[in-house]
N, C-alpha and C positions, 0 to 999 in steps of 0.2 A: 153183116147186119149187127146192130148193135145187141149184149146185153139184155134184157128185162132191168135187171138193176142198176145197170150203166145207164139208162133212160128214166129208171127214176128218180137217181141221183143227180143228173144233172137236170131233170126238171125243177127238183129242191134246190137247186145253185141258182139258176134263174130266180127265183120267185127272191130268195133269201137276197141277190142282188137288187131288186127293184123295190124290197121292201128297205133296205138299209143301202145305200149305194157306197160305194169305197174310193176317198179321196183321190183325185186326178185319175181314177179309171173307167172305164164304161165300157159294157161287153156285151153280145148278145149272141143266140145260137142263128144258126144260118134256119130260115125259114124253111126248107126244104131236107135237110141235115141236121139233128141236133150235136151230132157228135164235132159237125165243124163249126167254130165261136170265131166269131170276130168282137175285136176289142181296137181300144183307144186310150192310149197314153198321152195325158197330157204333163208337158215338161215343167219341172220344180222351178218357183222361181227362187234366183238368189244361181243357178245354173247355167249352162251353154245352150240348155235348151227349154230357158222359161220361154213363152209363147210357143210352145211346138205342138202338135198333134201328131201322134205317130201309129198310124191305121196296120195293124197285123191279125193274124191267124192263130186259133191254137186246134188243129189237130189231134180229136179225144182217141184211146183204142176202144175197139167193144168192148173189153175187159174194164176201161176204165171205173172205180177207181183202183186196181190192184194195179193197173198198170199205166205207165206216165204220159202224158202225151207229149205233141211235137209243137215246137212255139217258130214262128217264122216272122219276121218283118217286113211289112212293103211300103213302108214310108223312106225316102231318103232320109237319114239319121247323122250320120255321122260316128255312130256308135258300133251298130253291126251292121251287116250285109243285109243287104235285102234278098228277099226271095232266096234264102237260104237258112236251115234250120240252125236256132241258138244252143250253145251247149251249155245249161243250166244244172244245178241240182234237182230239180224239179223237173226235168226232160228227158224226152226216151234217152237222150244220150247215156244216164248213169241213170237205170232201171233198179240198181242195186242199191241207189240213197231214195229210193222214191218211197213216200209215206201215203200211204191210202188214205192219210185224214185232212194229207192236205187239200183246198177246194180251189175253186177256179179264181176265187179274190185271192185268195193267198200265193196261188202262182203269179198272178199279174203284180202285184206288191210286190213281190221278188222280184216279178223282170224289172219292175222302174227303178228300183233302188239298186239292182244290179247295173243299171242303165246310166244313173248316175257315176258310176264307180268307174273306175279307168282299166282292172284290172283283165288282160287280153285272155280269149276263152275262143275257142272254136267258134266263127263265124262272126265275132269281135273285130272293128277294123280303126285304126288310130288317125286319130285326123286334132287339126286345131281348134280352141276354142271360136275360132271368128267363123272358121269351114261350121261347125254347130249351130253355130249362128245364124246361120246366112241358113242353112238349111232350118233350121228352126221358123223362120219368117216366112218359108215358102211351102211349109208341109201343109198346112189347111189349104193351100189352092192345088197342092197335089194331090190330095186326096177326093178332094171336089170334083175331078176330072174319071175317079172310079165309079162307076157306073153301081157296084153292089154298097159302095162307101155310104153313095148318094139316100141306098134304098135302106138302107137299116140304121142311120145317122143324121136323119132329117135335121135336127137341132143344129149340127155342124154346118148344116148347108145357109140355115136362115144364120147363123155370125157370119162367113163369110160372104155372104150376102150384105149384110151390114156394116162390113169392113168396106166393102166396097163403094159404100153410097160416100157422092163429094161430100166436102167440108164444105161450108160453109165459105159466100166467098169474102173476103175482106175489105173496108171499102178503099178506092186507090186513093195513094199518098198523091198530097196536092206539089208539084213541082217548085227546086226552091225559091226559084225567083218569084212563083206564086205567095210562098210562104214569106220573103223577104218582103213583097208588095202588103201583105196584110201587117208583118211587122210595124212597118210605116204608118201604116192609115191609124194602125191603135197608136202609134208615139205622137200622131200629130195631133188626134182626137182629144189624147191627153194632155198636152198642150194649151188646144183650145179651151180645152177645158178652165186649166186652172188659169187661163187669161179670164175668163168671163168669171170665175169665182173673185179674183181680186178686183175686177171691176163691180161686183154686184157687192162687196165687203170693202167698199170705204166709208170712212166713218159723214156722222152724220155733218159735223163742222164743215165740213172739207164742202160738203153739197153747199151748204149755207152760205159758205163764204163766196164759192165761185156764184151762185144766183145772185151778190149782192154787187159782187164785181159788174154781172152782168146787168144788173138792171141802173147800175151807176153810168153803165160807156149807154144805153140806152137813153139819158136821161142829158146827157152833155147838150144834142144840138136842139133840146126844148130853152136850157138853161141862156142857150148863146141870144136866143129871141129876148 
């Protein structure tokens, strides 16, 4: 059983999170447990794991804070093990570097920036940038399939929810012999066109002369009488 002041220290860590929240992290105690926190890493971009979501555990002692807790991963990563505890400064592993003043944003800011980092550690595992990746793309739908993910990260549920909705659809490309047939009809249009501009733009002599022509060959078989 927890503490008295391990309960109302990490009630102070809560509140002081919801009042100020901390860049790409989000945490919260387990409804039923305060001493067990679930958080959410989201991956730096400019990284292997910009777009990732990576759902774990931190396991507090009742002693907490004189003494460190235990940090675990359960998202596919590419960085450490899952369901296996990380060996941190900040983790029961080294109890002997552990700072009572550190709080619960301040270890998750350590894990992502350790997270970041390539450097191999107890429960660290090395994989490529594209492996990161490709798990990176796929951690929000595996986390979505966690049943306690779902219950204390509602917000994560309505984006992937939203990733999922279709695009929009596009409308179909007209085929090219379609598009060659309309070529034509504008080349002939155009055409027509500038035939009836040079018939409607001849000068006005030009008119005079042929009505005079005409009414000359009209006037011949009066003249022959």
């Amino acid at each position: 059983m927890a503490e008295k002041a391990c309960i109302k220290r990490l009630q102070k860590e809560y509140r002081a999170l919801c009042k100020e929240p901390v860049s790409h992290v989000v945490a919260r105690p387990s409804p039923s447990d305060i001493l067990e926190w679930h958080y959410v890493l989201e991956g730096s971009e400019g990284t292997p794991f910009a777009g990732g979501f990576y759902y774990g555990k931190i396991k507090f002692p009742p002693e907490y804070p004189y003494k460190p807790p235990g940090i675990t991963m359960i998202t596919p990563n590419g960085r450490f093990m899952t369901q296996k505890k990380i060996c941190l400064s900040m983790s029961d592993f080294h109890p002997e570097s552990w700072n009572p003043m550190w709080s619960v944003s301040s270890i998750l800011t350590g894990l992502l920036s350790f997270m970041m980092d390539n450097s191999p550690t107890t429960g660290s595992v090395n994989t490529t940038a594209t492996e990161k990746q490709r798990l990176a793309k796929s951690s929000l739908a595996f986390n979505c399939k966690n049943p306690t993910f779902r219950k204390l990260f509602p917000e994560y549920i309505e984006k992937y929810n939203q990733q999922k909705l279709p695009e929009p659809l596009e409308s179909p490309r007209k085929p090219e012999s379609e598009k060659l047939i309309d070529q034509t009809k504008e080349g002939l249009g155009g055409l027509n066109k500038r035939r009836m501009e040079k018939r409607q733009s001849l000068p006005t002599w030009i008119i005079l002369l042929l009505l005079s022509v005409f009414g000359v060959v009209m006037a011949l078989p009066l003249l022959q009488l």
